[in-house]
N, C-alpha and C positions, 0 to 999 in steps of 0.2 A: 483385488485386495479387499473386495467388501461384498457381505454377502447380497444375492438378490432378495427383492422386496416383493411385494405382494405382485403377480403379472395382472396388467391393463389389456383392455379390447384389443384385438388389432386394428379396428377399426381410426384409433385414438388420433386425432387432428393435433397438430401443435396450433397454440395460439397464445400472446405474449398474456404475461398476467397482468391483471386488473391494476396493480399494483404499479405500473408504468406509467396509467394514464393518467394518475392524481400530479393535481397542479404542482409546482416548486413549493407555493404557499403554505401548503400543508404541514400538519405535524411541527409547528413552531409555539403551540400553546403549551403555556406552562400544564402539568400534568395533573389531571382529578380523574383518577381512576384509569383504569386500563384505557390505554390511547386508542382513538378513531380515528386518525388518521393515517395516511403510509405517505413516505417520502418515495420521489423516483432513485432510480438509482445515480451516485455521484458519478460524477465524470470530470476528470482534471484538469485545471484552470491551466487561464493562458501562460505564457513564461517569464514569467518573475525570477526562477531560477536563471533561464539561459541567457537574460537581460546583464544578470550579476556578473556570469561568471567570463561573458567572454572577455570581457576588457581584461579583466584580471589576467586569463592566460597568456592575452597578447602581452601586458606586460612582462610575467614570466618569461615569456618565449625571446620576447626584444632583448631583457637583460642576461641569458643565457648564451645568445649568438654575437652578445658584444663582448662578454667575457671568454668564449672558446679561443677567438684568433689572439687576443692579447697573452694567453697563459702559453697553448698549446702551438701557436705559430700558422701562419696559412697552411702548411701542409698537413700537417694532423687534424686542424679542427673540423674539416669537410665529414671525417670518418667518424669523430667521435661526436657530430654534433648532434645529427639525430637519436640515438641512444639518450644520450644527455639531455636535451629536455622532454624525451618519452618519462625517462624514470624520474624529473622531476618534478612535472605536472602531476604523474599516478603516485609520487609519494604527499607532495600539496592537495590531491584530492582527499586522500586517506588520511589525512590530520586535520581536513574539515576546513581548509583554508579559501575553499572557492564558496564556502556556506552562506548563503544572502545573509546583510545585518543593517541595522540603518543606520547601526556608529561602529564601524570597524575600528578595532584599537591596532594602531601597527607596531605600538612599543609591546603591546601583549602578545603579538604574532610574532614578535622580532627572536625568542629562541627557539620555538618548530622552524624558520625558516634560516635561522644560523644551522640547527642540526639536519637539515635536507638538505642545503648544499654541501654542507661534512662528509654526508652519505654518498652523493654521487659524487666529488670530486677524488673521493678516497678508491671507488670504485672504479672511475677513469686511470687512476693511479695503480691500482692494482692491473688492470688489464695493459696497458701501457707498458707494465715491468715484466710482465708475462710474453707477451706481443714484439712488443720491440725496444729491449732493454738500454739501447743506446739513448729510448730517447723517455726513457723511467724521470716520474718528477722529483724532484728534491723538496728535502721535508719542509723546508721555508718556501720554495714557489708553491707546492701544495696548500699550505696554510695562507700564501697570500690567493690564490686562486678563492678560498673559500671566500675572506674575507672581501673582496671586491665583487664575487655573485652578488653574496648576500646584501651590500652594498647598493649595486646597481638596480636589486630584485624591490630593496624597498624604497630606493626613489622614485623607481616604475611605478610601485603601488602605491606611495602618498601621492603620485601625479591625479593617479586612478581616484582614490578618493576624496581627494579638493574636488575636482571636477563633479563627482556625483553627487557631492554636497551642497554644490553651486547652484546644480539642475532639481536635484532636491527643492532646495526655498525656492527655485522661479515656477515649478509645478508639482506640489505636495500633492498626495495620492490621499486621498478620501479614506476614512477610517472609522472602521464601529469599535467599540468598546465593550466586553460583555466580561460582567463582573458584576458583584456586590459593593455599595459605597461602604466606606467613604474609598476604597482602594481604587474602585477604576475611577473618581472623580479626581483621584490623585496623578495616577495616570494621566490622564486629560489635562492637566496641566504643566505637564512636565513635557509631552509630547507641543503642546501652544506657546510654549516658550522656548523649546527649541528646535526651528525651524529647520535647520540642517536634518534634521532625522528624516523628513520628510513624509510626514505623515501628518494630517489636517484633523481630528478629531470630527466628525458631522455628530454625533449620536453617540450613547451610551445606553444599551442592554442589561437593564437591573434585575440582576437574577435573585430568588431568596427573599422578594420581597412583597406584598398583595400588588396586583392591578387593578384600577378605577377609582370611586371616589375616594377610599380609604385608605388611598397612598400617598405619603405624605409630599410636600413640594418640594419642586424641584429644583438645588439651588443653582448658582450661577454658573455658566460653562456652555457645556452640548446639552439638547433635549435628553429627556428620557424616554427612552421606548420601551415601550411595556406588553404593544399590542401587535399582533402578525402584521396588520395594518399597516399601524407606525416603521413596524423593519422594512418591507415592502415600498412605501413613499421614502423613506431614506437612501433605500440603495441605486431606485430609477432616478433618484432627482440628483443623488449627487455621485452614482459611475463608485460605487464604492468596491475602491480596490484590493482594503487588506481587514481583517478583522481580526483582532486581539483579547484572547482570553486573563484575566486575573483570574479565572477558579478551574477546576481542573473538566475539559469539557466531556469528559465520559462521567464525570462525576454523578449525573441526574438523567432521565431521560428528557426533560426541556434540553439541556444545554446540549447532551447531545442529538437533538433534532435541527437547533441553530448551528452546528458546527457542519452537519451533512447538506443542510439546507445551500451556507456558505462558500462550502466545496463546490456543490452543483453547480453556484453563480459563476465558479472563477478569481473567487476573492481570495487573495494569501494569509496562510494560520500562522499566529504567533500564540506564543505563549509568553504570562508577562508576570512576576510576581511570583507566588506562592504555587503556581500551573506548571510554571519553568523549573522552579525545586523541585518539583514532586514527578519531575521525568523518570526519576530513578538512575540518571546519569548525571558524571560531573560537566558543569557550563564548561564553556572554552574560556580560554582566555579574555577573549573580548565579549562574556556573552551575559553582557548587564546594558541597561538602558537606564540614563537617569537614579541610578540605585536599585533599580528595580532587576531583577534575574529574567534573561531575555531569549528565548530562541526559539528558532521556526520549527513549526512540524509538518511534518512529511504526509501529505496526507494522501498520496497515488501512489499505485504499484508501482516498483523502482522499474525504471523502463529498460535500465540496461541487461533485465531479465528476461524481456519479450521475446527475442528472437534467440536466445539459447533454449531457454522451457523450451519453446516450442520444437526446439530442433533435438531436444533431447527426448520430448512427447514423439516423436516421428521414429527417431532409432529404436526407442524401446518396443514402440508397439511393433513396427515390423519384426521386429526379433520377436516378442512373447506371439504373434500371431505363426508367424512359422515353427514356433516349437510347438505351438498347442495346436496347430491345423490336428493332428491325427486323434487327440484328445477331444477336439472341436468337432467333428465329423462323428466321431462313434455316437459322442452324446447326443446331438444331432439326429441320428439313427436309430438310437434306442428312444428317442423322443417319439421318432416317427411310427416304428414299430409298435409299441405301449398306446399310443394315445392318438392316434390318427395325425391326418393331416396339420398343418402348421406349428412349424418348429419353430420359429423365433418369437417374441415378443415383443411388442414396442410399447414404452410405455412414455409416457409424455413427463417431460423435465424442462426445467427454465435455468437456463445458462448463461453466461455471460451478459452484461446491460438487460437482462430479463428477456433478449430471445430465446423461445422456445425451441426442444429437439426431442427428438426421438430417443431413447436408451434403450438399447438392444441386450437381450437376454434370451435365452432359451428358456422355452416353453412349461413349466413346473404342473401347471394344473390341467386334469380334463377338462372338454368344451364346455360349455354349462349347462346345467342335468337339473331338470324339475326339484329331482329327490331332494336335493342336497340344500337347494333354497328352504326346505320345511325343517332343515334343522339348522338353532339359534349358534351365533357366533363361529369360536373355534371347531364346532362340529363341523358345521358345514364348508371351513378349509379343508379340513382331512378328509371329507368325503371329494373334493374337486383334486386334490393333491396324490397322484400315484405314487407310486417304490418307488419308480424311476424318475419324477421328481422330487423326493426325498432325497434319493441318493444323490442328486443333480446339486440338490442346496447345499448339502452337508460337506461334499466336496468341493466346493464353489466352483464346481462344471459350468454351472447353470449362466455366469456373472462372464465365462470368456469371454461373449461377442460384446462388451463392450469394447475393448482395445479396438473394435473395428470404431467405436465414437473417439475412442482417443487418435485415431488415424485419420478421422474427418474436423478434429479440432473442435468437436463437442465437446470434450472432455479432456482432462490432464492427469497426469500420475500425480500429483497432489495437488490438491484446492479444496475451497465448500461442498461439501454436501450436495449433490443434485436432489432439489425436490422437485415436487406435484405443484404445478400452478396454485389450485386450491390450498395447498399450506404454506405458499409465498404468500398469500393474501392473506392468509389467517393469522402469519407470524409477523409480515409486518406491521399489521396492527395492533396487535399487543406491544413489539421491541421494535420503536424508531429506527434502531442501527442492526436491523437485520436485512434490510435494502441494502446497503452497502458491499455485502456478499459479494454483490455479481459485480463487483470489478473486476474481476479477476474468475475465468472459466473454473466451472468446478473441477473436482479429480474424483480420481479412483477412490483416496484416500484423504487424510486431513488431517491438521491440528486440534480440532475438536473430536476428530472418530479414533485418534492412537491413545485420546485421557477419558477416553470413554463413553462419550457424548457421543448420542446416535437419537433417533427419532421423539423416543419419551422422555429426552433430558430437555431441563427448563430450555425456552428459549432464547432469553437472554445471555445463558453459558456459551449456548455456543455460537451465537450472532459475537458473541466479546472472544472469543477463540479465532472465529473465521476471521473478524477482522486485524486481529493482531498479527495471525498470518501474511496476511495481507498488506500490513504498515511495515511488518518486520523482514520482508523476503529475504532469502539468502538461498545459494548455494548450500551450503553445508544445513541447513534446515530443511531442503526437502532433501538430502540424503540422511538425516535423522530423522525423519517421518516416516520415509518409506522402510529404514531398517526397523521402525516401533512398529510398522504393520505387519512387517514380514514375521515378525517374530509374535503377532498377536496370531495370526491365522490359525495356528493351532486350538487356540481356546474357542475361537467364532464367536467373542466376544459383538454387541452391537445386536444389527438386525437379524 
C-alpha cells in the first residue's frame, strides 16, 4: 500500500536505535529550544485496570445467578444463564461500568444499569416466547425480574465499594500532581481530606512556571517539583503509583515528556480538571472527583486487539502473497535480467519497542557505478535507477515482498511508519512523543500516510497521528485506513 523508499546495502545489519538506550530520566526538562533528549519507548503499567474490574464482575455475575432460579425456575435458568451474564457483562463493559474511579457514584450508575438489565431480560423474554411458548414471561414477572437484577446488581456493587474504600484509607497509593497552581494545589487538598479516594498526594509538578531561584515559594501542602531530579527522588522514595494531570498533557512538549516518562514507570493517568473537559467527550455519570471533572486515560494499545491484528496480519498476507506470487516472480526476473544479480533488497527499519528488522523490497537501482557518484543529487538517482525499476516503483511491484515482513510479524496492514534507525534518532529528539510509536508494530499503511504525512511532513504531525492511532484502536478504523489507502494508490500520493 506504500510506495518503496530509497534501497539500502545488502549488506545492512539490524541494530536497535540509539534511542533505546537513553535512561527513563530523560527528556523531562521543561523545553528551551529544540529538545536533546529522547525518551525510551513506553511500555504499559502494571494492572490497576484488572485490580478494578474483577470484583466488579464477580459481583455482577453473583447477582445474576441469584436472580435466574428465582424468576425462571431451576429448569430454565441452567439454559439461560450463560447467555445472560455474557450479554450483561459485554453490555456493562460498553457503557464504561467496569471503568477504574476512585469515587464511583452508584446512584449515577443506577440508570445504565436499570436499562442493561431491561435489555437482556426483555431478550430472555423474547427467546423464551419463541423457544418454548408455554413457559413465555408475563409482562409483570418480566418487569419484576428486571427490578430485582438491578436490585441484587447494586447491592453486590455498594458491597464492592465500602470495601475498596475501607482498603483505600488503610493503604492510599502514592500520587504526583502535574498542573499549574493554584489548581493542582487545590487538587492536593481535596484528595488529603478525603482519604476514601485513596490517593496520598507525595509532590506536585508545576508546569507554566520558571525553575530555580526565581520561583516563587512554595506554599503549604506537597513539595514542588520542578527538577528531573526532584521527580526522580519522588517516585523511588515513595512507589508512586498514579499521576494526575489538571492541564491537558499533549498540550506542551514538557508535559508530554512527563506523561511518557510516567507510562514507562507504570504509574496510572488521570485526568482532573480543565484535562478531563477538554477530552472532547461527555464524563460519565460518575466522572467528577471533589468538583473537579475526573477520568482515566488509556494510555496502551487496547489489548483485546493483539491477537485478532495479528491473526487478521497472517490471512491477509497469505492471501495478497499467493495472488501476487506470479506478479512477484516476473518482477523478480525482469529485475534479474536488466540489472544483474540480487533481486531483493533489505533495508534496515526499527519496529515494534525499537527492535530492529529488515524490510524487503525488490531491487529498484543498479549496483553502484563510479559514474553516477560524480553527478550531484537527483542526477545521480536516475543514473543508479533502470526502466525496470521505474516501472517497479510506479506500479508498486517493487513494495510486494514486504507482506513477506507482514507474515514474519515485522510488519502490520496498518500502524507507523517504518523508519531508518538514523531518523528514529533524529525525530526523537526534536518530538519527545515520537518514541511512543513503537507500541504498536508498524504497517503497511497508517493514519498519518492516508492525510498525507509521509517522510517531509513536520515531525511532530505525524508522532500526534501515529499515536492517536494507537490510544484510539478500533476495528472499524483500520478497515477505514485501509479502504483511504486503497483508494489513494492511484494518485502515489507520499513517497
Amino acid at each position: 500500500m506504500t510506495t518503496d523508499s530509497a534501497d539500502a546495502p545488502h549488506s545492512a545489519r539490524v541494530r536497535p536505535p540509539a534511542a533505546a538506550a537513553v535512561p527513563a530520566t530523560a527528556g523531562v526538562h521543561p523545553p528551551r529550544g529544540p529538545a536533546r533528549e529522547t525518551l525510551p519507548p513506553p511500555r504499559p503499567g502494571p494492572g490497576v485496570r484488572q485490580r478494578a474490574v474483577a470484583p466488579l464482575v464477580a459481583a455482577d455475575c453473583l447477582a445474576t445467578v441469584c436472580t435466574a432460579p428465582a424468576v425462571l425456575g431451576t429448569g430454565t435458568a441452567p439454559m439461560a444463564l450463560g447467555p445472560l451474564v455474557l450479554g450483561l457483562l459485554l453490555l456493562h463493559s460498553r457503557a464504561g461500568l467496569y471503568r477504574p474511579h476512585p469515587a464511583p457514584s452508584l446512584l449515577g450508575a443506577l440508570p445504565v444499569l436499570l436499562g442493561r438489565a431491561a435489555v437482556c431480560w426483555c431478550a430472555v423474554a423474547a427467546v423464551l416466547a419463541a423457544v418454548r411458548p408455554a413457559q413465555a414471561l408475563p409482562p409483570a414477572l418480566l418487569a419484576g425480574a428486571v427490578a430485582l437484577h438491578t436490585a441484587l446488581v447494586c447491592g453486590a456493587r455498594a458491597l464492592v465499594h465500602r470495601a475498596r474504600r475501607a482498603a483505600a484509607r488503610r493503604l492510599p497509593r502514592a500520587t504526583l500532581i502535574v498542573g499549574a497552581e493554584p489548581a493542582a494545589r487545590q487538587l492536593a487538598a481535596v484528595l488529603h481530606a478525603r482519604p476514601g479516594y485513596g490517593m496520598r498526594p507525595v509532590g506536585v509538578v508545576v508546569t507554566g512556571e520558571p525553575a530555580g531561584p526565581e520561583a516563587p515559594p512554595a506554599p503549604a501542602g506537597p513539595p514542588r517539583l520542578t527538577t528531573p531530579q526532584d521527580i526522580t527522588r519522588a517516585v523511588i522514595r515513595h512507589t508512586v503509583r498514579d499521576a494526575v494531570f489538571t492541564v491537558p498533557p499533549h498540550g506542551d512538549p514538557y508535559t508530554a515528556a512527563l506523561l511518557r516518562r510516567f507510562i514507562d514507570q507504570g504509574a496510572a493517568i488521570w485526568l482532573a480538571g480543565a484535562a478531563a473537559a477538554l477530552e472532547g467527550r461527555p464524563p460519565p455519570a460518575s466522572g467528577h472527583l471533589g468538583g473537579f471533572a475526573w477520568r482515566r486515560l488509556e494510555t496502551a494499545p487496547p489489548r483485546h486487539g493483539g491477537a485478532g491484528k495479528r491473526a487478521l496480519d497472517l490471512v491477509v498476507a497469505v492471501v495478497a502473497l499467493v495472488v501476487a506470487a506470479p506478479v512477484l516472480l516476473g518482477g523478480a526476473l525482469a529485475v534479474r535480467l536488466a540489472d544483474g544479480p540480487g533481486v531483493l533488497c533489505r533495508q534496515e527499519r526499527v519496529g515494534r519497542g525499537g527492535r530492529g528488522f529488515l524490510l524487503l523490497t525488490l531491487r529498484t537501482r543498479r549496483p553502484y557505478d563510479g559514474d553516477a557518484a560524480k553527478a550531484p543529487g537527483e542526477a545521480a538517482d536516475d543514473l543508479r535507477t533502470s526502466r525496470v525499476g521505474r516501472l517497479l516503483r510506479r506500479t508498486g511491484v517493487a513494495g510486494l515482498p514486504r507482506w513477506w515482513n507482514v507474515l514474519r510479524g515485522d510488519l502490520s496492514l496498518v500502524g507507523p511508519c517504518p523508519e531508518t534507525p538514523r531518523t528514529v534518532e533524529r525525530c526523537t529528539r526534536s518530538c519527545p512523543e515520537y518514541g511512543a510509536r513503537h507500541r504498536m508494530a508498524p504497517g503497511l499503511t497508517g493514519l498519518a500516510r492516508v492525510h498525507g504525512l509521509h517522510g517531509g511532513s513536520p515531525v511532530a504531525d505525524r508522532a500526534r497521528y501515529d499515536n492517536l492511532y494507537i490510544d484510539s484502536w478500533s476495528w472499524g478504523q483500520d478497515v477505514r485506513i485501509m479502504l483511504r489507502a486503497v483508494a489513494r494508490l492511484p494518485r502515489r500520493e507520499g513517497r
